[in-house]
C-alpha positions in Angstrom: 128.7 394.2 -55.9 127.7 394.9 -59.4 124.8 392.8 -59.6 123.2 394.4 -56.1 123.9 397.3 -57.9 122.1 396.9 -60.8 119.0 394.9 -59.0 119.1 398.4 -57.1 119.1 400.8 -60.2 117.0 398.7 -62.3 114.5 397.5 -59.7 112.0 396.1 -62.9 111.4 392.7 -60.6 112.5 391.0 -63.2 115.2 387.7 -62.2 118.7 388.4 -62.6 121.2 386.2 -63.3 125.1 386.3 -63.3 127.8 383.7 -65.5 130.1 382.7 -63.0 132.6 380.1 -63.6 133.0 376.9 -62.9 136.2 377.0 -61.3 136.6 377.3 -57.1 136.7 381.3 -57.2 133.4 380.8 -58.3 131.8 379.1 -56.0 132.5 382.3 -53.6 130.7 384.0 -55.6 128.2 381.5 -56.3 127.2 381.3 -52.8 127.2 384.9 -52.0 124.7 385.7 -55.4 122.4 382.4 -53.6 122.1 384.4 -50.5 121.1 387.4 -52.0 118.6 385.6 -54.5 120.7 386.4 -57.4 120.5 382.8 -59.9 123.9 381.5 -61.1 124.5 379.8 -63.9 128.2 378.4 -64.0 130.6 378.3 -66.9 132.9 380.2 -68.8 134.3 380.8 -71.9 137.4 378.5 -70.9 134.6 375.7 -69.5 131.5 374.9 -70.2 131.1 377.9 -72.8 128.3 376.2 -74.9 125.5 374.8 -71.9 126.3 378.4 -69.8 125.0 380.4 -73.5 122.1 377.9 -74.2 120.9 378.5 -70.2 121.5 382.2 -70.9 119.5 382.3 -74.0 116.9 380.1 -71.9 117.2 382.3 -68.9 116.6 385.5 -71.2 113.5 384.1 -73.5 112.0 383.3 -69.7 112.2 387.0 -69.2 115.2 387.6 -67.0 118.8 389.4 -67.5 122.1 388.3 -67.7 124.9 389.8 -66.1 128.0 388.6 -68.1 132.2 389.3 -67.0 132.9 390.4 -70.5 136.5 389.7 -70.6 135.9 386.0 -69.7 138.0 384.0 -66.9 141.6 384.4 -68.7 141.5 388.0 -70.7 143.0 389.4 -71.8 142.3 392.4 -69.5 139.5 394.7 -70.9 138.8 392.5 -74.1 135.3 391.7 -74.7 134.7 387.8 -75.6 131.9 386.4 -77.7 129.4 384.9 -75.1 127.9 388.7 -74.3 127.9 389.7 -78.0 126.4 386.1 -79.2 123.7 387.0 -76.4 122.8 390.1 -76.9 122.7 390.1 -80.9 120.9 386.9 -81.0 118.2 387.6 -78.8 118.0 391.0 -80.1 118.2 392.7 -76.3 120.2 395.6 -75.3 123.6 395.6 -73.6 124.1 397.9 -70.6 127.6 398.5 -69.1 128.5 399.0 -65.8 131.5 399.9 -64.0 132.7 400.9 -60.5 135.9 402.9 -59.0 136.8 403.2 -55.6 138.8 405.8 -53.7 140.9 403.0 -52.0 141.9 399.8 -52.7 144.5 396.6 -52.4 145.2 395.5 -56.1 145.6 391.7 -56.8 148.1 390.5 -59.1 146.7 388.9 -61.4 145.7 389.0 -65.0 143.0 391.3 -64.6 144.4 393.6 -61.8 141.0 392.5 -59.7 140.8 395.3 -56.8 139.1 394.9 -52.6 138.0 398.5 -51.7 139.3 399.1 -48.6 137.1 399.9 -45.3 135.8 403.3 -45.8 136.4 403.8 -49.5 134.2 405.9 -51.3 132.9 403.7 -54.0 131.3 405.6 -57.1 129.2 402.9 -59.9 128.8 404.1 -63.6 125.7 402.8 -65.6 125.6 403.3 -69.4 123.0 403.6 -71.7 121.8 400.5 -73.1 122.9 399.7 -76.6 121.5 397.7 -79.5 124.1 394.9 -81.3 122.2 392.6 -83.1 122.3 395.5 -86.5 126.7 394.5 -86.5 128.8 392.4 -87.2 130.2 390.3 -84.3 133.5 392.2 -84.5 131.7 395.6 -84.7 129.6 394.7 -81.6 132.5 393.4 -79.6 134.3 396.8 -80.9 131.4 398.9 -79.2 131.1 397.2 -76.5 134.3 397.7 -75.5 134.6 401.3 -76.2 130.9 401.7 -74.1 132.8 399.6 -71.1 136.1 401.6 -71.4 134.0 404.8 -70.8 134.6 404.7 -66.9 137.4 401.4 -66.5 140.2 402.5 -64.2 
């Protein structure tokens, strides 16, 4: 949902892509981001970490965004890998956080405690202000981006 959310938000008609992996989970959401027009470009940080960033770079010097899981396919829960900070200082473009919470939900097990609202949830979405990197170190700007994402994580 946090794609349509931003394309909502930021409606600056500009293309949006999202990194999704190249693992089967991903093809879900592969095929649901196709529907909606939303361009994926498959990889991770586990898999195919190097052709995802150069397609990202392409993807942003063509004029699009990038919507990046920062924590990567295998956490650890709420860390920030290197793919959105090697991005974002690189090409010099801001990164903007955004996070949701919902009133109800079923909690998965797994690493990163993924959560389905359940039917008739309210959900409430959190945008942050954008934020420059490319001034830091790469440990400083994983260290901020972090914090800026921890601002509303539940």
């Amino acid at each position: 949902m946090m794609p349509f959310f931003y394309q909502w938000f930021y409606p600056k008609h500009r293309p949006l892509s999202i990194i999704v992996s190249q693992h089967k989970d991903g093809e879900i959401l592969a095929r649901i981001a196709a529907h909606a027009g939303i361009n994926c470009l498959r990889g991770s940080s586990s898999k195919g970490a190097v052709g995802v960033l150069k397609e990202a770079f392409k993807e942003v010097g063509r004029g699009g965004d990038i919507a990046v899981t920062p924590d990567g396919p295998r956490g650890p829960r709420y860390s920030v890998a290197d793919g959105v900070v090697a991005l974002s200082m690189r090409k010099k473009i801001p990164i903007i956080t955004l996070n949701c919470h919902a009133s109800k939900v079923w909690r998965l097990k797994s690493w990163d405690r993924l959560f389905i609202p359940k039917p008739f949830s309210t959900i409430d979405f959190f945008i942050g202000e954008p934020f420059e990197t490319h001034m830091l170190e790469v440990d400083e700007a994983k260290k901020l981006t972090h914090e800026r994402l921890m601002r509303h994580a539940f």
